[in-house]
N, C-alpha and C positions, 0 to 999 in steps of 0.2 A: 504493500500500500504506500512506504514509503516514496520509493521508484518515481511512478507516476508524478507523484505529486511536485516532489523536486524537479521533473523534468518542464513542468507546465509551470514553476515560479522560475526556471535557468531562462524559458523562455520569453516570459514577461517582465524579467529584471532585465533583458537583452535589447527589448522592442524601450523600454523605460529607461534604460541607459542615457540616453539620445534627448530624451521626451523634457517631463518638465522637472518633478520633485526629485533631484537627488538625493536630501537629505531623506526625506519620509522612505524611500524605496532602503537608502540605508541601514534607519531603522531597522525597520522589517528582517531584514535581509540578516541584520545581527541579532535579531531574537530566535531567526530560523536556524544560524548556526550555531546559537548556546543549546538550541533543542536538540540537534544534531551530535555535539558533541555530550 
């Protein structure tokens, strides 16, 4: 279930890279790798 799911935020962090909020996607993106780790 993992899997999936990491693959559809790699790719919405990817299309948002570019876009507008980097900090907010930041965030995010560091509370999904404390859950990860």
């Amino acid at each position: 279930n993992y899997n999936p799911k990491r693959t559809k935020f790699r790719k919405q962090h990817r299309g948002r890279m570019k876009g507008i909020s980097f900090r907010g996607n930041h965030i995010c993106f560091g509370g999904y790798a404390l859950q990860a780790l």
